[in-house]
N, C-alpha and C positions, 0 to 999 in steps of 0.2 A: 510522565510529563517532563517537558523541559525547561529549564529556567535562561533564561537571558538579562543582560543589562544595559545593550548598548545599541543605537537605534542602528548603528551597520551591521548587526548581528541578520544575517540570509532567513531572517525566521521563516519566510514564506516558502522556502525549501524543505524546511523541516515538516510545514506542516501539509506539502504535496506527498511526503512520505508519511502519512498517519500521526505524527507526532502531535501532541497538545504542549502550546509554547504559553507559559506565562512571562513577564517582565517579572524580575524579581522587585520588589519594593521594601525594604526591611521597615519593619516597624513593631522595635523592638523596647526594651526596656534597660537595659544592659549589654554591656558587651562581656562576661563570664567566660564564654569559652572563646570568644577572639582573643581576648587580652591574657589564656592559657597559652596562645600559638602565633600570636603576632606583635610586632613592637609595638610598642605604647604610639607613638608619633606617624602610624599606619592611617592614612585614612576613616575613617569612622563608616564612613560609606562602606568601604571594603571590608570594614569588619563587621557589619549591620548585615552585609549581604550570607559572608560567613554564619554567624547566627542565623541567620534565617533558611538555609539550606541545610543544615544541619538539625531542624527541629521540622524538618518538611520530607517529605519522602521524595525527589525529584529524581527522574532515573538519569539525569544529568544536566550539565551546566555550561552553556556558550560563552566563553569572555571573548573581550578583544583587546588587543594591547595599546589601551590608552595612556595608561600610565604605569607607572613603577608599584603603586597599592594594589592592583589589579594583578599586576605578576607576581607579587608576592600572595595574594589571597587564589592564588592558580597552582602555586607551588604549596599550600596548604592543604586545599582541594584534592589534591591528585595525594596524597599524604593520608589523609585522613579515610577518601572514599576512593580505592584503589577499582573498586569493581563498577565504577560507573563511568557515564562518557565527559568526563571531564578536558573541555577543547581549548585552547587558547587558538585564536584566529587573528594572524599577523593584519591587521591594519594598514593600507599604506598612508605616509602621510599627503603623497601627491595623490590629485583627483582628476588628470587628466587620464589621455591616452591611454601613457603608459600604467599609472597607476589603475584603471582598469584592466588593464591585460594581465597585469600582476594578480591583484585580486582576484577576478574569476576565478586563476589557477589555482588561489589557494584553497576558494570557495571547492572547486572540484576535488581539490586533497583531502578537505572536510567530508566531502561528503563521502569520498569511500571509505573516511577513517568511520562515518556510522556506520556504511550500511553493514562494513565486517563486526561493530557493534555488536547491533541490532538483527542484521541478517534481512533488514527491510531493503529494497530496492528501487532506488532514484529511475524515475518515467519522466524521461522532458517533456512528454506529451501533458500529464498528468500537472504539471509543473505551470505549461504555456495558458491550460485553460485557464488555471487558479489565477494567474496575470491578467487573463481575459476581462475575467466579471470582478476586478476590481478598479478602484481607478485613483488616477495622482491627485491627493488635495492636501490643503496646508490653514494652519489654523490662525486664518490673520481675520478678525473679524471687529471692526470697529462698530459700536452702537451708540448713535447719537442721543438716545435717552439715558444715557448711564455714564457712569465714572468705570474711564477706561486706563486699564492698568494693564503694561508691561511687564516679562519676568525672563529676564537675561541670567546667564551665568551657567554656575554649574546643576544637576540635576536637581528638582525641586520636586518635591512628592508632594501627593497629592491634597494632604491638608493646607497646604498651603493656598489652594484654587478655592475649597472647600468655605475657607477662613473671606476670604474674596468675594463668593458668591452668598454669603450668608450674611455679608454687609451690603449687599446689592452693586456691587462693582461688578467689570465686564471683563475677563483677562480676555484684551484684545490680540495677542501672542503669548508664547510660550516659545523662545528661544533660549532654552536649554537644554541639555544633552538627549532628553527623551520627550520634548516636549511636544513638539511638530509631530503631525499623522506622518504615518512614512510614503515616503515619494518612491509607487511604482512605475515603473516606465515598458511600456509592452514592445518592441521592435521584434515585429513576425520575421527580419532577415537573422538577425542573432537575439533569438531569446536572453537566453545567460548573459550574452552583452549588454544589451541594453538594461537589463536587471539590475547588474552590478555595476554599472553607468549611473541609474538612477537613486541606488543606495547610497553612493560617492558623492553623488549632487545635491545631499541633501546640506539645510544647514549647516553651513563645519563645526564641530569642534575646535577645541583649543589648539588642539596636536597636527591638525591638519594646517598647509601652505598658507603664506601667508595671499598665496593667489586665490585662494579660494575665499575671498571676499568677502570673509566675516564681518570688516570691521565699517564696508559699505552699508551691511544689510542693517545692521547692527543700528548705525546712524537713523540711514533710512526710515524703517522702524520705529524709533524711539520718540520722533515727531509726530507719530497722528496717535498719540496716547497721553495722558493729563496728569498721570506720574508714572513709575519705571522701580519695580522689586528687583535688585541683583541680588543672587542667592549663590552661594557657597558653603563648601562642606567644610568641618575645620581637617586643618591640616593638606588642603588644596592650595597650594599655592599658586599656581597656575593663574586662577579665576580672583586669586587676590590681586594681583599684577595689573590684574584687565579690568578691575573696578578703578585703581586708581585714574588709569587713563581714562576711561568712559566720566569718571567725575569731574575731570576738568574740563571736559568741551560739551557735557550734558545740559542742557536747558530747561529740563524738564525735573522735576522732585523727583528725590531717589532714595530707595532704602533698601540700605546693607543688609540684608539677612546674612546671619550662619551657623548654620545648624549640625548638630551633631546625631541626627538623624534617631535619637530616643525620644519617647514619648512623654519624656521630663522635658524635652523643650517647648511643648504644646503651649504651656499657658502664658510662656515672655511671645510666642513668634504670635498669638493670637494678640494681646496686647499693643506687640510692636504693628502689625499690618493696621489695627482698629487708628490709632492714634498716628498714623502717616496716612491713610482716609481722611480723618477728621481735620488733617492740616491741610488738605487739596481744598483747594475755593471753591469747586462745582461740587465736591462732596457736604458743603455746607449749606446745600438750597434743597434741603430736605423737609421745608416746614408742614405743618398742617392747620388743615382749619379750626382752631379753637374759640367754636362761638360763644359757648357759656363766658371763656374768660373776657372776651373782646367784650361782650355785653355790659360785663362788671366793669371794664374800663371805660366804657361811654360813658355812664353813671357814675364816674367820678369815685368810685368808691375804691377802698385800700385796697391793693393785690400784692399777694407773699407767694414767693415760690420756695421750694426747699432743695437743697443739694445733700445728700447723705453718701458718704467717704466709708466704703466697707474695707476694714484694713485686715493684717492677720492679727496684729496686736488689739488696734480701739477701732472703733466705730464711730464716726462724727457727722455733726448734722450742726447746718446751717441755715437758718429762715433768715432770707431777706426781703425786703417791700422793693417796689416796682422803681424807687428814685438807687437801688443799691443799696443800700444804708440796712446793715447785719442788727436785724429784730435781736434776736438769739441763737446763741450756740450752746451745744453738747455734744460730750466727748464721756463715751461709754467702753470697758473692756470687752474685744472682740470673745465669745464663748466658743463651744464645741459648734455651735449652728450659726452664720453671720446674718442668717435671716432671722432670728431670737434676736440677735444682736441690733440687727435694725428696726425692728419692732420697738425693742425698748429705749433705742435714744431718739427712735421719731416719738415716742409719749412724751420722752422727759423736755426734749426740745420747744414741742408743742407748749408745755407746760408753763415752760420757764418765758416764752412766748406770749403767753396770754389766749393763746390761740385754739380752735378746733379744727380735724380733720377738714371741713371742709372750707373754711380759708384759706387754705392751700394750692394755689391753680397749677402747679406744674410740680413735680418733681423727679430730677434727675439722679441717679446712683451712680457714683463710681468707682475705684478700686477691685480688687480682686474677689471680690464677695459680690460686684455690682448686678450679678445677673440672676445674684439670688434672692434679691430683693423685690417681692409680687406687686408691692404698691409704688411704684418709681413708673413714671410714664414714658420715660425712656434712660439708657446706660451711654455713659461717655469714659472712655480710658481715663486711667488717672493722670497718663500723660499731657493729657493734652488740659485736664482739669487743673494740675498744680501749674503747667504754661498761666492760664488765666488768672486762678488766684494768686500766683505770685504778682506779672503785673496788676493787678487789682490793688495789694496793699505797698507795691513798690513799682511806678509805671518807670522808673530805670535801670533795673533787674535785667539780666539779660544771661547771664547763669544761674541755673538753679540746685543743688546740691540736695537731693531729697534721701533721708536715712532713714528706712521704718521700720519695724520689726524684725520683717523678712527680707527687705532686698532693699537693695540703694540704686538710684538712680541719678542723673546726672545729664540736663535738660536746657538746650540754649534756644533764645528766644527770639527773636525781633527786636529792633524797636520799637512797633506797633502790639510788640508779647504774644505770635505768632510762634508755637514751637517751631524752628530753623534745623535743631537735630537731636537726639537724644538717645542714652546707650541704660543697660542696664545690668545687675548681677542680681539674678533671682535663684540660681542651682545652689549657691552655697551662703550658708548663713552669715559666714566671713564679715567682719565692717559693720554689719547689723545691731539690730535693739535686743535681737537674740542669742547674738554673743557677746553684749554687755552683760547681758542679765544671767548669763551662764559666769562669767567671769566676776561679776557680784556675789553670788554665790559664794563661790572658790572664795573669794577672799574673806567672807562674812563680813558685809555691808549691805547695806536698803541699796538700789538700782540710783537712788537720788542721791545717797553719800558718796558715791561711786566718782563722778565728776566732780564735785567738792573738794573732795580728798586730794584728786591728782591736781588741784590747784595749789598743794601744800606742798607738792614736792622737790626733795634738793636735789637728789643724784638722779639723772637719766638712766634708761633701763631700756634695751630693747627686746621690744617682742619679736623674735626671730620668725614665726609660724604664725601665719593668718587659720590657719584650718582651727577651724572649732576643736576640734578634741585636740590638737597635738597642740596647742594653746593654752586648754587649758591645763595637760600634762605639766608645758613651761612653765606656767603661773604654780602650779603645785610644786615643781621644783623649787623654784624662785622662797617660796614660802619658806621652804626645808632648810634653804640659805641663808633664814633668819632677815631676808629682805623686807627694806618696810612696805606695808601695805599703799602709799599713797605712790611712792616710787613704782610701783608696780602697777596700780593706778592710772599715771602719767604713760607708761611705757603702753599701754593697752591702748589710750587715747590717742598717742602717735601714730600707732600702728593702723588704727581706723582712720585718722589723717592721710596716710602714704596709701590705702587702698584707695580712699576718695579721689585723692590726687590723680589715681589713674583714671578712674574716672570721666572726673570735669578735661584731665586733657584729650582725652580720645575726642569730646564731643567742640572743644576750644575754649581760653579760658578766656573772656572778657567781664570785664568789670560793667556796672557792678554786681556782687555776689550774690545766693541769698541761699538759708538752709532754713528747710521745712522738715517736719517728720518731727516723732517723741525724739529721736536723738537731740533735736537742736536744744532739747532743755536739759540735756549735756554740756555745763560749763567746761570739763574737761577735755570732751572733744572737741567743742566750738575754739577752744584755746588752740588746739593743737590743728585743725583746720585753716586756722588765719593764720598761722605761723609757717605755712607750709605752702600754702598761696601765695603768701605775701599782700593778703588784704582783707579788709575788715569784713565779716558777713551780716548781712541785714537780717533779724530774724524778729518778725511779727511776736504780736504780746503771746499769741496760741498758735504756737507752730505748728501744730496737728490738724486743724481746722482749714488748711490752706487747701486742700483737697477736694474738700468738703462747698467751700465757697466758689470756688473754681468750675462746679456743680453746679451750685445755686445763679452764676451770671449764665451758664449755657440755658440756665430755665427762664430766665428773661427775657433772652436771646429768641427762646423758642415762642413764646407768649407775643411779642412783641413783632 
């Protein structure tokens, strides 16, 4: 078998010659042995693709000279597996004429570089039928029943369509780099010509002229679709360049992805696609017929819904009545199971309520646990949940600063409290309620003396290292130094200030503020937040609950 990655890659030659062509698609968990053989600032893509050829028995690999990661991960290749057909195939960047005449020839170089291989033997007979019984088609496909989504950029693999099609949206394109069927072109006067005419015609790439009309089709395009994924690898720079300009003449809602092509990115890019759905307006007429509840509304009689906030740390649950107005809340530690978890603050909830199961006509789950939850009649991101309860308890909020055990988010709004944009850090624990509580530790204090203390502090101290562990090595130094506990304290709260900071400006800072999550009931941090902003933050009496309510108005929303 052979491996490729690049849609000008001749596969259709290879496989007139017997060969079995896969696309490589990494989909990996680490990069271990790339980041043995390649600079750290390589591509992730090219080094996903490394890993994956190297744990796969392929009796060879097609590149093409797109970029500089690609030639380095060529120059690996031929290094590592000297006995296999490892090809780099020049690219031209032009796609007329000439650049087809060029092409072809090198296409021809290629192929005798296999067949001396392999010892298989190129038939243009064999070649012309395979052209024959197939035919040119392209993946533009708008559906008027559905929410139709765009996805530009650089390479986007396949969980991503997956993550699309399992919220019932339509990717009505796929213009990135393997995204489009391939475009065969049959000319019985010149075979090979026309072949490699129709491989050059296809959507460009980056690399290719700016004659070749990318930035027409692009436009074109991005109009008969109701929002627009651009997707990027990190360390692409290319496809960074080409967001910025697409975001300023784009009309249409747009979300950054960028991915690093491990499987540790799955559960932010699923959260991030779910919660820019649920901001598209035709993504919101998703209701259904709830007779039972309509019925108790004719009759006059009370109606409660619930929102329940599955986090990594608490679990929170919110009853409200059908006028808004929050019956009861609870806020439970998240266990080993977030469905135990949810189980036990929907009893206490209930309880603290006045309430039974079935006074409850709707309930919505969200957070990262939200889809573990069997009794939630339907799951809302938490993104788009803390958008709502923030304006709920603040309708002039317009950024949102959310800190929770596991990751921190960073969410701007409308003035209507429409999520506008929102970024996130979920890979590292860094800024989090779980590097508070590692750093409480260290210092022997309760997680609640923690913030206290750094309110008592006289000398500044900085935390040089956000990483969790080389942090807390500082903090153990720092101690050794005979340093007081509350200055050190102070210096920790800074330091989760300057990560937030990057944060809220990625996403834009406009006033006014507001911080949600267990962090906010961090006097220490909230100090050194506003200090750093330059503005006061609004934080509700139970700042964990914002989530959780946020939940409870989309089940209103749904009822209603």
């Amino acid at each position: 078998m052979l491996g490729y990655i690049c849609k000008y890659a001749p596969v259709e030659i290879f496989e007139s010659m017997g060969a079995d062509m896969e696309r490589i698609e990494p989909d990996v968990t680490s990069f271990n042995q790339a980041e043995q053989r390649m600079h750290p600032n390589i591509c992730s893509f090219a080094k996903g693709v490394l890993e994956e050829v190297m744990d796969r028995d392929y009796e060879g690999v097609i590149l093409t000279t797109c970029c500089d990661s690609i030639r380095r991960l060529y120059d690996v290749l031929v290094e590592e597996f000297p006995q296999k057909f490892i090809y780099m195939l020049d690219t031209p960047r032009i796609t007329k004429d000439a650049g087809v005449t060029i092409y072809e020839q090198r296409i021809r170089d290629m192929i005798r570089a296999y067949e001396d291989f392999s010892k298989k033997v190129f038939d243009e007979s064999v070649f012309e039928a395979r052209l024959r019984a197939d035919h040119e088609s392209r993946q533009f496909n708008v559906k008027s029943d559905q929410v139709n989504i765009g996805i530009i950029g650089a390479r986007a693999n396949d969980s991503i369509k997956e993550i699309l099609k399992d919220n019932g949206a339509n990717v009505a394109f796929d213009l990135t780099c393997t995204g489009l069927e391939r475009r065969l072109v049959y000319d019985e006067k010149g075979v090979m010509t026309g072949y490699v005419r129709g491989l050059l015609g296809q959507f460009p790439c980056m690399r290719m002229e700016q004659a070749a009309n990318r930035d027409e089709l692009i436009r074109k395009s991005a109009g008969s679709v109701d929002g627009v994924i651009y997707h990027t690898v990190q360390f692409c720079d290319n496809y960074a360049y080409e967001y910025a300009w697409i975001k300023d003449w784009m009309d249409r809602p747009m979300l950054l992805l960028e991915t690093d092509y491990t499987r540790q990115s799955c559960g932010q890019i699923r959260t991030r696609i779910e919660a820019f759905l649920e901001s598209l307006p035709s993504a919101k007429d998703n209701s259904h017929k709830l007779k039972e509840v309509h019925e108790t509304m004719e009759k006059n009689k009370p109606v409660y819904v619930m929102g329940i906030d599955s986090g990594s740390t608490s679990t929170n649950a919110v009853i409200m009545d059908q006028n808004k107005n929050i019956r009861a809340f609870a806020v439970v530690r998240t266990g080993a199971k977030s469905g135990d978890s949810a189980h036990k603050v929907y009893g206490k909830v209930l309880n603290s309520a006045g309430l039974e199961p079935k006074d409850i006509s709707w309930i919505v789950s969200t957070g990262y646990g939200r889809v573990s939850i069997p009794f939630a009649d339907e799951n809302i991101t938490e993104i788009s949940c803390h958008g709502k309860g923030a304006h709920y308890f603040n309708p002039n909020i317009q950024t949102i600063l959310d800190i929770g055990g596991q990751d921190s988010k960073a969410i701007r709004l409308s003035p209507e409290g429409d999520v506008k944009d929102f970024v996130m850090n979920d890979k590292c624990a860094a800024g989090t309620g779980r590097f508070l509580e590692m750093i409480a530790r260290t210092l022997e204090v309760s997680l609640d003396e923690l913030g206290t203390i750094a309110l008592t502090s006289t000398e500044n101290i900085e935390i040089t290292s956000m990483c969790s562990v080389f942090a807390e090595s500082e903090v153990i130094s720092l101690i050794a130094n005979n340093r007081e506990k509350a200055d050190i304290a102070n210096g920790v709260c800074h330091a989760i200030a300057n990560k937030a900071y990057g944060l809220l400006r990625r996403v834009g800072m406009a006033p006014e503020f507001m911080m949600t999550g267990g962090v906010a009931k961090n006097p220490g941090v909230v100090r050194a937040v506003e200090e750093k902003i330059g503005h006061k933050l609004y934080i509700c009496q139970e700042p964990e609950i914002v989530g959780a309510a946020g939940a409870a108005l989309y089940a209103l929303e749904k009822i209603s």
